[in-house]
N, C-alpha and C positions, 0 to 999 in steps of 0.2 A: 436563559433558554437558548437554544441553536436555533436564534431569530438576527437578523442585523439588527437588534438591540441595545439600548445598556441595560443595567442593571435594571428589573421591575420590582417596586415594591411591595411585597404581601405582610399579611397579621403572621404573630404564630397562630400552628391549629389550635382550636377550642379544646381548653383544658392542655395546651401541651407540658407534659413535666419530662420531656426527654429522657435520660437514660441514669439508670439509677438514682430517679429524683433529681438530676441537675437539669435546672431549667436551661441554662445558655441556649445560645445559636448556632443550631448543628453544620456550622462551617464547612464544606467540603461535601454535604451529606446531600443526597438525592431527595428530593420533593415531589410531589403531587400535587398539580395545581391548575385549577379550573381555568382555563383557555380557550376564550370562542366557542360556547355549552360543549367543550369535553375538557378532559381530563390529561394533560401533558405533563413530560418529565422536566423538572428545572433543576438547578443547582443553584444551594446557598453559597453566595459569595462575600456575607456580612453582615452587618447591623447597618440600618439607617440610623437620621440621626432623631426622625420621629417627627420633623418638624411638616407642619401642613398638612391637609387635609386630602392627600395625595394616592393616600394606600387603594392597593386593589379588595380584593377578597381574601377571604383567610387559604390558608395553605390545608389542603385537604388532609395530604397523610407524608409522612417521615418515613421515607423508604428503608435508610441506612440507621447504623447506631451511631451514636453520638462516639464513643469511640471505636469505631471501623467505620470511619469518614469516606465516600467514593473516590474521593481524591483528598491529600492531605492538605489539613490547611495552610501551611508554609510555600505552598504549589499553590493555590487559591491566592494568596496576597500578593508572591510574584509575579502571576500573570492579570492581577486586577491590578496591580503598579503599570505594569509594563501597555495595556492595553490605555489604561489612561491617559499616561505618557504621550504615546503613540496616535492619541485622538479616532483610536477603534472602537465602533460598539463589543462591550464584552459577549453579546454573542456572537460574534464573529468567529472571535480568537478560539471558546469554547468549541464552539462548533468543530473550527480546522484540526484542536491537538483534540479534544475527549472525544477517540474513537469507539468506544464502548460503554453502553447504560444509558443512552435515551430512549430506549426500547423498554421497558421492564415488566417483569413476568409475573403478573397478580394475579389473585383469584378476590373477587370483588363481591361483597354483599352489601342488599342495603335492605334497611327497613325503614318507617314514618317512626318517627318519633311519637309516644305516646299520650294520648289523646288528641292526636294531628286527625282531621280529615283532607285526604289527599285529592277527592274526587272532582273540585273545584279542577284540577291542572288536566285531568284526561281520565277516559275509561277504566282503563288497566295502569294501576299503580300501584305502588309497593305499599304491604299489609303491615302487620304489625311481626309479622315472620318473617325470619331471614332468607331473602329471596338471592339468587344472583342477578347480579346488575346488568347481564346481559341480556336479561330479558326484556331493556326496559332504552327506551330512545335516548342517547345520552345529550339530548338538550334536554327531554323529559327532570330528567335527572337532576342536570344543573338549576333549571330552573326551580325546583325544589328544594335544592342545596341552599341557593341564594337565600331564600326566606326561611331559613334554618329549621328546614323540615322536615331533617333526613339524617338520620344516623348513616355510618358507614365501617365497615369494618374487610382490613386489606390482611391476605395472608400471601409469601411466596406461592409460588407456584413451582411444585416440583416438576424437575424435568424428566420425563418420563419414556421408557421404550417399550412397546409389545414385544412379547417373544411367546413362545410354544410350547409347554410344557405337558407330562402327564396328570392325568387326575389320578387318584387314588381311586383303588379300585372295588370300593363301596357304593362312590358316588358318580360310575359310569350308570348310564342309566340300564337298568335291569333289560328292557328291549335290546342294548345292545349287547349284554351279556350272554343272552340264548339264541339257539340257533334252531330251523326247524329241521327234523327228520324223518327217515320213514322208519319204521320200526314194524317189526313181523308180529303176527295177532293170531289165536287160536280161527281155526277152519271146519269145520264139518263138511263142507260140502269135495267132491272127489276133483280129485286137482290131476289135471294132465301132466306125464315125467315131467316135462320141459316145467312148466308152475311148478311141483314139488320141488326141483331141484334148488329152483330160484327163492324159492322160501325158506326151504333149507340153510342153503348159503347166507340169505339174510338174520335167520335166527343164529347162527355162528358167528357172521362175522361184522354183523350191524351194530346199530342202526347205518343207515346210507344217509348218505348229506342231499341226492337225488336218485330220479328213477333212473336217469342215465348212468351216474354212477354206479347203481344195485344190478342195472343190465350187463354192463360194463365188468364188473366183478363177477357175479354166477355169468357170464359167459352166453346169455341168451339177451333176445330181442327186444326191443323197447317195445312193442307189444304185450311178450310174455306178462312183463311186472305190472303195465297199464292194468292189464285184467286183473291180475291180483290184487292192486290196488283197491279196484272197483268192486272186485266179490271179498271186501273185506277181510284179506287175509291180511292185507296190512293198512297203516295209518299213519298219518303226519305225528309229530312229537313234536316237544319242544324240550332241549335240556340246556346245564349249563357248558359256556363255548371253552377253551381257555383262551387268556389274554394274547391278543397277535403277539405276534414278534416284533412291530413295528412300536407297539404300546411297553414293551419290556425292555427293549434297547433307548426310545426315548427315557423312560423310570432311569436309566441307569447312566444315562452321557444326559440327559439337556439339564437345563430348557436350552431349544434354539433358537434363533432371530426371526426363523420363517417358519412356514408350511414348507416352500421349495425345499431349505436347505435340511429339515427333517429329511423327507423324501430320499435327498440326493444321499444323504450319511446313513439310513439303516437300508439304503439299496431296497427302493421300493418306486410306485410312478406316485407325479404328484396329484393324478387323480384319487389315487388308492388313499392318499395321506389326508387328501380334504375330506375324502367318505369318513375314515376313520374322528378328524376334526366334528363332522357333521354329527356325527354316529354317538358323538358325545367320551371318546376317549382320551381326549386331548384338549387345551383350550387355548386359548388365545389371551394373555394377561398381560397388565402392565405393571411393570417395573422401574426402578429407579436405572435412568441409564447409567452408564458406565461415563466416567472422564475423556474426553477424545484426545488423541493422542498428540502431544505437544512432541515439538524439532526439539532431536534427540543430542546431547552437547557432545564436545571433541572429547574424548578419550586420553591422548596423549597432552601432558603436562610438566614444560619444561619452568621450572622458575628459578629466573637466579634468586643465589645468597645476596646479594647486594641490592640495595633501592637506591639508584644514582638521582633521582627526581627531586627535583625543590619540593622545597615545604613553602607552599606562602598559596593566598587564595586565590590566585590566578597564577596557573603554569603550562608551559608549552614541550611539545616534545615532537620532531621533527627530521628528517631526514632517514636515511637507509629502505629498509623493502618493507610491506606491512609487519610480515612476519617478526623482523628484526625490533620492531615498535612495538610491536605486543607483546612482545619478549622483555623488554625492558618497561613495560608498563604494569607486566606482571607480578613484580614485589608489594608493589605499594596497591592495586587491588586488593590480590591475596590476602596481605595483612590487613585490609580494614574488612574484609569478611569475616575473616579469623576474631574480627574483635568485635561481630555479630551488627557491624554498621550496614549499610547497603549503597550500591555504588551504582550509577545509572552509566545509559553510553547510547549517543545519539548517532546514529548513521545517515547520511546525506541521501544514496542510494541504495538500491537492495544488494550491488555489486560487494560498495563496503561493508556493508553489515552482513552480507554472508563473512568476508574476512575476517570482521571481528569475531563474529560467533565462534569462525575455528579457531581462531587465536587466543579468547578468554573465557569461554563458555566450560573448558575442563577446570577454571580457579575455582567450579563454583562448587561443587563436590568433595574437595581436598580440603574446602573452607567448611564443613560441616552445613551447606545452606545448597540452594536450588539456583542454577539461572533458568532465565525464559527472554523469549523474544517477543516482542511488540511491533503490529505491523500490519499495514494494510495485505499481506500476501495469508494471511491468517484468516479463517473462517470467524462466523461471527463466534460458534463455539468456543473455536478455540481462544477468540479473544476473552472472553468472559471466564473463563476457566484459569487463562492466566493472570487476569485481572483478580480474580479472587485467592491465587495463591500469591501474590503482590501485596495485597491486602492483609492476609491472614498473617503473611511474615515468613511464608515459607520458601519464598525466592524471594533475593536479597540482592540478584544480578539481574540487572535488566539491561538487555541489549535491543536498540529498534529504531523505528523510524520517528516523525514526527509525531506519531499518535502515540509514543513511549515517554515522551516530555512530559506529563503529567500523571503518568504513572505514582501509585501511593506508597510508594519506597517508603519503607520505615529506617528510620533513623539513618538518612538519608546525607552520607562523607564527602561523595566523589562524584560530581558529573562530568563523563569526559563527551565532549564534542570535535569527532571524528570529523577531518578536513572542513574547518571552519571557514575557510575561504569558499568554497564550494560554493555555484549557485544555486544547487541541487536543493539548498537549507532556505532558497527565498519561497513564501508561499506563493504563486502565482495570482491564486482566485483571494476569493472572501476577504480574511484578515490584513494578507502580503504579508504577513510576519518574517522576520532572517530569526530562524530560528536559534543561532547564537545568542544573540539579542535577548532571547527570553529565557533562553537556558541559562544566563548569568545572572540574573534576573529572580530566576529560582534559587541556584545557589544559595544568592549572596542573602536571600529571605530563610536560607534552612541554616545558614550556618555551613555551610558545605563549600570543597573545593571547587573551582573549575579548570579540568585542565585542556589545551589546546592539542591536538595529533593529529598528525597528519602527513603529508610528501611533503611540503614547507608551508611556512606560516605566513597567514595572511600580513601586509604590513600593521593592520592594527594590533596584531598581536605579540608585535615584537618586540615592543617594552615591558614584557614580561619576562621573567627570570624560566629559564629553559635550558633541555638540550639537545644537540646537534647531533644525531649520526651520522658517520661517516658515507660517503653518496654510493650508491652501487657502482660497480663497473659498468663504465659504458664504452659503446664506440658510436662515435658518432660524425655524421659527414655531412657538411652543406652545399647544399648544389646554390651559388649566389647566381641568380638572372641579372642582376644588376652588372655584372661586371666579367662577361662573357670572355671567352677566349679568345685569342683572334682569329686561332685557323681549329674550328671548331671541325669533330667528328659527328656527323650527320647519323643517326641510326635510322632504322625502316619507316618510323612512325612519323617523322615530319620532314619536312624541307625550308630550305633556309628562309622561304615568305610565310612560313605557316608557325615559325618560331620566334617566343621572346627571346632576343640576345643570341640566337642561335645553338641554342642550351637545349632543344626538344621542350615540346607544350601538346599534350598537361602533363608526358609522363617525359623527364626529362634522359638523357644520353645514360648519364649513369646510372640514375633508377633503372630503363629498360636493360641495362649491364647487367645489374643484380640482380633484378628480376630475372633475366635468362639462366642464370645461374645455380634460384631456388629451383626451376624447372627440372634444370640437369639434374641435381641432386635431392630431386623428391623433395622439398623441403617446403615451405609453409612462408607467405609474407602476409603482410596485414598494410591496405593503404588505406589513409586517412583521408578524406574529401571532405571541401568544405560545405558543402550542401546536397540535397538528396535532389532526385530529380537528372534530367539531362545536362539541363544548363541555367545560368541564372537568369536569361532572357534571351529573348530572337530579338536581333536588331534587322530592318531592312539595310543592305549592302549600297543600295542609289543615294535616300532621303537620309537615313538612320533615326527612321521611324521604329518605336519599341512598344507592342502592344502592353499597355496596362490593364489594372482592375478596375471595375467599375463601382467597387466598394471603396477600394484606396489606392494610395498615389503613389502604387508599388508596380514595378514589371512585373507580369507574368514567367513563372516560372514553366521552362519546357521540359515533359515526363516523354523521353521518348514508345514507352511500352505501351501507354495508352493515345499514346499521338492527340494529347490535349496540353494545354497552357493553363496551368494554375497557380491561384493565391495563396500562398505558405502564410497569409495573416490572416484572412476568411472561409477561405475555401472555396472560393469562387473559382471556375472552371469554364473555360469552352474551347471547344475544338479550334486545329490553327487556320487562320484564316489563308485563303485560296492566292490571293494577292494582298500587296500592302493596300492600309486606308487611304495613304497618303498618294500615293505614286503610283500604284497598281503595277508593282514590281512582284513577280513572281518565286522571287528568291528568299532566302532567309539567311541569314550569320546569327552562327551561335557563340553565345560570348560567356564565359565563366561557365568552368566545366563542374559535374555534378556527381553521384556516384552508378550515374548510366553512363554516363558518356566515359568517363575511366574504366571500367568496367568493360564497354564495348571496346577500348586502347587495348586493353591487358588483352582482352582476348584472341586481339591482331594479333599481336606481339609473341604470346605464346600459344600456337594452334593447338590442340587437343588436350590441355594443362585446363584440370578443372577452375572457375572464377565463380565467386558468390557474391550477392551483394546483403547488404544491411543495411536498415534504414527504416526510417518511418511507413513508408509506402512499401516497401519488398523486404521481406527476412526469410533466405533461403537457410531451407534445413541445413545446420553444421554438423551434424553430427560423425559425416567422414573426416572432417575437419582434425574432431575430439579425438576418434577412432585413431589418429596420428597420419590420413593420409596427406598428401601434398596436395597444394592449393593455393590462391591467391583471395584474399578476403576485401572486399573493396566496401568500405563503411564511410558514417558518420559517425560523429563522437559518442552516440550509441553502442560501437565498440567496445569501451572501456567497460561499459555496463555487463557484457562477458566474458566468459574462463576465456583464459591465456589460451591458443593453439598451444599443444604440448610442441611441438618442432618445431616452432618459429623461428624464423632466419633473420628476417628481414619485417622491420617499419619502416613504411612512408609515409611524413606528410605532404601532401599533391601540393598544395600553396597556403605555409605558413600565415602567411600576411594576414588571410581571412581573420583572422584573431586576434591582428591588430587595428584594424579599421574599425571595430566598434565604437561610440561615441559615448563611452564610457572611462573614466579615468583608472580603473582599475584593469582594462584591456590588457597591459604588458603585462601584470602581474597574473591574468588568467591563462596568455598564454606561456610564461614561465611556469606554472603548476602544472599545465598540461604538457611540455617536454617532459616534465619529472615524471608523472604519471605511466607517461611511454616507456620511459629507461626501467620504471620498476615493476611493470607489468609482469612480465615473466619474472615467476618466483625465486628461479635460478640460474636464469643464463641471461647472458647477455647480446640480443638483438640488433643487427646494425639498424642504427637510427637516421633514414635520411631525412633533411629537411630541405625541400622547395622553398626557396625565399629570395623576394625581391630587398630586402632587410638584413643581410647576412649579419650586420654588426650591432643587430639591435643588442642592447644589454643583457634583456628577459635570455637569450639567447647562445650567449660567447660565455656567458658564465657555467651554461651546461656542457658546453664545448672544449673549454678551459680547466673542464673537472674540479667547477667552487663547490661549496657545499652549499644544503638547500637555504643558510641563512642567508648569504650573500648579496642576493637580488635583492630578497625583499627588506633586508639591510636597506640599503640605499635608495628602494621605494620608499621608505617612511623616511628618513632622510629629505629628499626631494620631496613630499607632503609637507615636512612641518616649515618648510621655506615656501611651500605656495597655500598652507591654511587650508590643508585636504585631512580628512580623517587619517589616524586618528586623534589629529591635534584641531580636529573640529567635529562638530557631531552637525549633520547633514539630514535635509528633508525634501523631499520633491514636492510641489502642489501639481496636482494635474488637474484642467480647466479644460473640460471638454461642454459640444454643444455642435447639433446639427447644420448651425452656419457661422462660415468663418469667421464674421466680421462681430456676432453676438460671442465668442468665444474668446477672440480678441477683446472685446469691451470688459466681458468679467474678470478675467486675467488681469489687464492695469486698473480694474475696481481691485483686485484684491492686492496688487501690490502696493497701490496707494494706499489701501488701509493697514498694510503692513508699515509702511513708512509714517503712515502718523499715530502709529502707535511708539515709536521709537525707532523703528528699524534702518541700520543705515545702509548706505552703496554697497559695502562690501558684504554685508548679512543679504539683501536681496539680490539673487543676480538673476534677472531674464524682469519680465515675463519675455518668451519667442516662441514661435510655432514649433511644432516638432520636427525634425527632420522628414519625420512622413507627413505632410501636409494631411492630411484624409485619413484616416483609418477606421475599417467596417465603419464608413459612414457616417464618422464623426471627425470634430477637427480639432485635435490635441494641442492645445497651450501649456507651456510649462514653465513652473520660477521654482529654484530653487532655493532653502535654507542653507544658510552656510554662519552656522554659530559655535559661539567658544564651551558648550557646556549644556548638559542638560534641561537644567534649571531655567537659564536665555530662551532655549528651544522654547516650553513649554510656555512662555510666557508670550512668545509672538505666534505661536499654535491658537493660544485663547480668540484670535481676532477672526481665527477664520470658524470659529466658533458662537462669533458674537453677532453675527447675523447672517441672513440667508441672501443668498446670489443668483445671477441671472443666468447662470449655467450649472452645470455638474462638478463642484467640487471637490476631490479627493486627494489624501494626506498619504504618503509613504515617508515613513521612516526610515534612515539606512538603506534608500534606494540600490539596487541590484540591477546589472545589468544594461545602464545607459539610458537614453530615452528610446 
């Protein structure tokens, strides 16, 4: 169930004989199962082994068939491996990937089982007739389920839409078919000219619909007709009307969605259309809706003759522009569509996964089969719509995000997971799953390939048999602050106290060069900042006092636009204070610039030259951007998550370095993916690439510089791993050991590493327990030890201990940590 759970264990339902008489265990198949007196959606994940007296209550109803499982069970076994593994409740994991079918749409009867008296449990209870269940308290319910005295019977529930249509024109009602009139009547008695003429006219050219009209016509007074009404020359009628015109053009175009949109199409008011509605000429009925309309695929379909891709169960494919990647990934797709398998493809971001879409989404049409996309940017419709054409067989291409990972791909070849490196793939909340991790996981349980794509390959990936395209054209420039010039050119924006190395800070000499440059010629740059906000703290200038959080043991970060100091890890906020706490120094220095503070540089620098920002806090409309006007875009690596400016001249990143200072061992190698990224943004040109860097010779770095290819770096990142016992020549685990005081947080930490150690584990398999770099955070105090073991198998055996009893803090397990501490 999508509870922090494992597994629970229920009966089969009473009398189950599953589907065609096979009794098994509908694996993968959707359940109904009494939870807390109601009724929740759960997923079979297996057979127990039956042992002990542990079972819950029987399973109500079998949603799915035993064969069109909600998920397949090859996808069931990989991610009940992998969560076990990983020492995750399997609700967790469920929860994170199965984003569709915990909802499910029934129509619910019950009745008492025969010769039950139900009156003992409440007033109003179900008869020995098929009542809906809705009419009845659903603990009611349960509680009479329990002592098994209640039948139950479950049907779909179709989904259904009102629309508008005409009745036939029998069963208008006869009141609305006639209409009243005046009609002229024999007279004897002597009629003044003006009344004969009027009666006259009406005996010619009546009946009249009124007296105003019959006045209006013979040309005399609404008086005249009154009298003749009254001295019985004439009288009200009633005949038959004929059908409006409103009621003959709906006969002939609907039914439509509305009353309005009737109205608006046979050109009438939407008063007039409800009278008509009321009047009984039209009705209001429901029908089966229509499919909602799924993201429509690329059109254009180039495929080479040639599959240059390894054949073997892990393969990688790397280097050149997306486009060029999916070009060459395009044979071996195609042909496993072509031969009616089904191929999945996991995207990190929605940025990738639009590039895949147009990159592969036209193989899936030429292949005789459907793609579809999976995705939290999808209604819930539309997930369920394409979940059932997943299901049914009739899309065989699945492109998507995390919630595309358990997707029921039939006969299921090829999973490709698009940049595997990505941290985009780690789950943040609930599970933390690295969705790599489990997508190999699935594979290697279906039988199926996995191949690695992407800008360059992670180093665990590079003992896999792969290949290399060739690097786009770049140009690329390093602005090194480490090793200034001597007789340095000053530009407008700083002075030789206010610069690192006399290089200009934050935007340096030559960035503001080129930047004046894109201005001259209309032209478009894009700068990269290492964080949002003004600046990464206020220091006092006297003391070098740095106001913190009062949640954690972080600086406040400065937002110049709302003139407040906030927490980028809680959200904690308050205005800046007047003077320092310490000194009562009324100044402030601002240290590490943000994408205000660049932002407000650029705009010095170039006066009337449009400047945008992006960011979590500010996202100004691009769309002159798109339009191809000229402009400066000043971002976080939120960036990359949008289209390329069509006229891009110029990248910059403002200080590299940011992206080596993480205290995570995969740091170079994220910021190596991320030059690549830059150089291959634009689809077709080549962008001058500046990089700010106090590191000019880092490795991650001179290899982009040097024009290597994407294997290069991470070559010799796995290299340098399997000489210091780093993935992936070790498999790796964090514990995190939190607790509201320091010193009780401390104590369970070396409880748990001792108990790691006398279970076997040595110096080099434990390393820590140590505080976290952030002492505090939201109000807790992070302890961390990591795992560092030769194999899965090791892993899971020194995992069992923090299993085997319970501790004097918050223990929690990450697998394949992401991201540092």
């Amino acid at each position: 169930m999508p509870l922090p759970l494992g597994a629970v264990d229920f009966l089969r339902p009473h009398g189950w004989s599953g589907s065609h008489g096979h009794c098994g265990v509908p694996v993968g198949c959707r359940v109904l199962v009494p939870w807390r007196g109601e009724l929740v959606v759960g997923l079979v994940v297996g057979e127990s082994a039956g042992r002990g007296g542990h079972r819950l209550r029987e399973v109500v109803h079998v949603l799915d068939d035993v064969d069109a499982p909600w998920v397949s069970p090859g996808t069931v076994a990989g991610v009940s491996g992998w969560s076990h593994d990983a020492r995750i409740p399997a609700g967790l994991i469920w929860s994170d990937l199965l984003g569709v079918g915990w909802e499910a749409e029934y129509i619910h009867r019950v009745r008492a089982v025969e010769g039950a008296d139900l009156s003992v449990f409440a007033k109003k209870v179900p008869g020995r007739d098929w009542t809906d269940a809705e009419h009845f308290a659903p603990a009611l319910l349960d509680s009479i389920r329990e002592q098994g005295l209640l039948e139950e019977a479950f049907t779909p529930r179709p989904r259904l839409k009102n629309v508008v249509q005409a009745r036939e024109l029998q069963e208008v009602p006869p009141a609305a078919r006639t209409v009243t009139v005046i009609q002229a009547m024999d007279v004897e008695r002597k009629l003044t000219p003006r009344q004969a003429h009027a009666l006259s006219w009406l005996a010619a050219h009546g009946p009249a619909d009124s007296l105003s009209a019959w006045a209006k016509g013979a040309e005399v007074s609404q008086s005249v007709v009154t009298n003749l009404l009254n001295a019985g020359a004439a009288e009200y009628g009633f005949v038959q009307a004929p059908p409006p015109a409103a009621w003959t053009w709906l006969r002939e175009h609907g039914p439509v969605d509305s009353v309005a949109a009737w109205a608006q199409r046979a050109d009438l008011s939407p008063t007039a259309a409800g009278t008509l509605v009321s009047r009984g000429w039209a009705d209001s009925v429901p029908v089966p809706a229509p499919a909602p309309d799924l993201p429509a695929p690329a059109t254009q379909v180039d495929i080479p003759l040639l599959d240059e891709l390894p054949e073997a169960p892990v393969w990688r494919l790397h280097g050149g522009r997306p486009a060029e990647r999916f070009r060459a990934l395009s044979p071996r797709v195609s042909r496993l569509l072509g031969q009616g398998r089904g191929v999945l493809v996991i995207a990190p971001d929605h940025a990738t996964l639009r590039r895949a879409w147009d990159g592969l989404s036209g193989l899936a049409q030429v292949s005789g089969t459907r793609a579809v996309q999976v995705s939290g940017t999808l209604s819930d419709l539309q997930r369920a719509e394409t979940w059932q054409l997943i299901r049914s067989g009739a899309a065989r291409l699945v492109v998507g995000s995390s919630q595309a990972l358990v997707a029921p791909v039939q006969d299921l070849a090829l999973v490709v997971v698009l940049e595997e490196a990505s941290d985009a793939h780690k789950l943040l909340s609930g599970s933390r799953a690295f969705l790599p991790d489990v997508a190999g996981r699935l594979a290697k349980a279906q039988d199926a390939s996995l191949a690695l794509v992407g800008t360059s390959p992670a180093a665990e990936s590079v003992p896999a048999p792969g290949k290399v395209l060739a690097p786009p054209r770049a140009r690329v420039h390093v602005v090194d602050y480490a090793n200034p010039p001597e007789q340095p050119e000053l530009g407008p924006l700083s002075s030789v106290h206010l610069t690192p190395g006399d290089l200009g800070y934050p935007l340096s000499h030559d960035l503001a060069r080129l930047l004046r440059q894109v201005q001259e010629r209309g032209r478009q740059a894009a700068l990269l900042a290492p964080r949002r906000g003004y600046s990464a703290l206020l220091r006092c200038p006297n003391c070098e006092h740095t106001p913190h959080c009062k949640n954690c043991d972080v600086p406040l970060r400065f937002h110049q636009q709302t003139r407040e100091m906030t927490c980028h890890q809680c959200g904690y906020h308050e205005p800046i204070p007047d003077r320092c706490d310490h000194c009562g120094e009324r100044m402030w220095k601002a240290k590490g610039p943000g994408t205000e503070w660049i932002a407000q540089e650029v705009r010095r620098l170039l006066p009337g030259f449009p400047v945008y920002r992006l960011d979590k806090d500010h996202q100004d409309d691009l769309a002159p951007i798109y339009a191809g006007e000229g402009g400066v875009v000043v971002a976080t690596q939120l960036l990359l998550s949008q289209d390329v400016p069509p006229n891009l001249a110029l990248i910059g990143v403002t200080l590299a370095d940011t992206w080596l200072s993480v205290s995570d061992f995969r740091a170079s190698e994220r910021y190596h993916r991320l030059l690549r990224q830059l150089l291959e943004w634009h689809p077709t040109r080549a962008p001058m690439l500046l990089v700010q860097t106090f590191q000019a010779d880092h490795p991650a770095l001179k290899v982009v510089v040097d024009g290597r290819d994407a294997l290069t770096y991470p070559l010799a990142e796995e290299r340098a791993r399997q000489e210091l016992g780093y993935p992936p020549h070790a498999r790796l685990a964090q514990i995190e050991v939190t607790a509201r005081e320091a010193a009780r947080a401390s104590a369970a930490a070396h409880e748990v590493a001792a108990a790691l150690h006398g279970a076997g584990a040595s110096e080099l398999e434990v390393l820590g327990p140590a505080p976290s770099p952030v002492a505090r955070l939201r109000g807790v105090y992070p302890y961390h030890l990591f795992l560092r073991v030769r194999n899965d198998t090791r892993l899971g055996e020194l995992l069992k201990v923090i299993d085997s009893r319970s501790w004097k803090a918050r223990v929690r397990v990450d697998v394949n940590p992401r991201g540092g501490l």
